[in-house]
N, C-alpha and C positions, 0 to 999 in steps of 0.2 A: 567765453573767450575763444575767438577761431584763430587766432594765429601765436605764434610763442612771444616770450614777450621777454626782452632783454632791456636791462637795467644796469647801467655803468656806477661805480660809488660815487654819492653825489646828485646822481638823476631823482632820487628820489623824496617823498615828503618829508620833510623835517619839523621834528615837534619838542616840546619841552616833557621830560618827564623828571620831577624829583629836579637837583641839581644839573642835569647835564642834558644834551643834546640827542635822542636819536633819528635815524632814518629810518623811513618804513620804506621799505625795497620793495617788497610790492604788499599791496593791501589785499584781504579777503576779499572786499567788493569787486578786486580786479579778477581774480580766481571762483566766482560765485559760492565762495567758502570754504572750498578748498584748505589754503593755504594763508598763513602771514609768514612775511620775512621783513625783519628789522637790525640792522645794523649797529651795532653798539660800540662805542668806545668806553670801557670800564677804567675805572678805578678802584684799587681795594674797597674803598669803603661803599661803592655801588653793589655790592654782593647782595643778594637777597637774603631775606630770612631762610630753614629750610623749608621746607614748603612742597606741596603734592597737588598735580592736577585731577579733576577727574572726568575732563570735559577733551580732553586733546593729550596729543602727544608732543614731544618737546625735541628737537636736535639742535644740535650748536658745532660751528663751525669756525676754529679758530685760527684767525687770519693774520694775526701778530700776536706778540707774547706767548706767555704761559697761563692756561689758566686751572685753576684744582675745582675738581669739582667732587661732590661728598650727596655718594645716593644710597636707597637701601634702607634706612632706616627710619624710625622716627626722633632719633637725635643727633648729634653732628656727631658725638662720641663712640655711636653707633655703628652708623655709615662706613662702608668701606671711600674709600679716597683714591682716587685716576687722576694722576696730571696730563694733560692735554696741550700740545704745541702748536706752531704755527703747520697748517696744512690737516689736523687733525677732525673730525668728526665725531660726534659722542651723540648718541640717543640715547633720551631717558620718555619712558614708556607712560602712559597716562598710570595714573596711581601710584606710582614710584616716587618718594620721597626723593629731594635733590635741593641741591644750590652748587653756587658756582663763584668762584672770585682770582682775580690775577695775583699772578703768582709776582710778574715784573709791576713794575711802577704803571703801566698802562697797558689794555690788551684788545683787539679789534677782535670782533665776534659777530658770526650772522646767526640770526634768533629763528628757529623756524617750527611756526607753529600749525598741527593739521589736527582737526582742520583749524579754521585762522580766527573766531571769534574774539579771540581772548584779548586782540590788539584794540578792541573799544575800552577795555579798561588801561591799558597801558597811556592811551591819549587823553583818556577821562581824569588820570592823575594832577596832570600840571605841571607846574613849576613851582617848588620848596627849595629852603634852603639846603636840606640836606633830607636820606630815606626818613619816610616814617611811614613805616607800612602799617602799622598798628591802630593808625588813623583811617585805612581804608579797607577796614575786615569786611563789613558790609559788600563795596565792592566787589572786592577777592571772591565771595561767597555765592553771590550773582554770577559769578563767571566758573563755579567750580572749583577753587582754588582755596586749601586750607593750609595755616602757616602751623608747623609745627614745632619751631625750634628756631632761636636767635640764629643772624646770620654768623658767617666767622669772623672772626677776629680782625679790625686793619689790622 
């Protein structure tokens, strides 16, 4: 990449993943690996299981709502718990247990993951009616990603 590269919401690829809608804001192939950045519109019950990468590191950036997010540990009951607002920032470090879920009825989020491999599985998923992550361990495990604990609660 020789020059920067700016992405309005909206400009970018939209895919199906699970239930809902995301944008990929910009893709690793545009970054030569770098980076992925994906756009989320959550719903409570979009929260991920808890779960640890070990291939990348994870930030999130939260652009509407509230969202809670529960790191640290290998169980949710575990985990210490940070709520995070519109404008806020949150890194979670590769190997650190985490998930994350709105805390309002809906919460906008950008996903940013370095480097950025890990968005082949997020587009590898599909379209279902609702999560089942438990359906794609395999997946997850190809990508370095192991799920340790139910997500929270809707």
């Amino acid at each position: 990449m020789s020059v920067a590269l700016v992405r309005n919401p909206g400009e970018g690829t939209r895919y199906r993943y699970y239930d809902s809608v995301q944008e990929q804001v910009v893709s690793h192939t545009e970054t030569r690996g770098v980076v992925s950045v994906a756009r989320l519109t959550m719903r409570r019950a979009d929260a991920p299981p808890l779960h640890v990468h070990s291939h990348e590191d994870e930030s999130w950036v939260v652009l509407s709502g509230r969202l809670r997010f529960w790191v640290g540990s290998a169980s949710l009951d575990a985990c210490e718990v940070h709520d995070a607002g519109p404008g806020a920032y949150v890194f979670g470090p590769r190997s650190v247990p985490h998930t994350f879920q709105p805390l309002t009825t809906t919460a906008e989020v950008l996903v940013i993951n370095n480097p950025g491999a890990i968005e082949g599985y997020f587009r590898s998923v599909g379209h279902a009616d609702a999560r089942h992550d438990l359906d794609h361990v395999d997946g997850l495990t190809r990508y370095g990603v192991t799920l340790l604990d139910d997500p929270p609660r809707a």
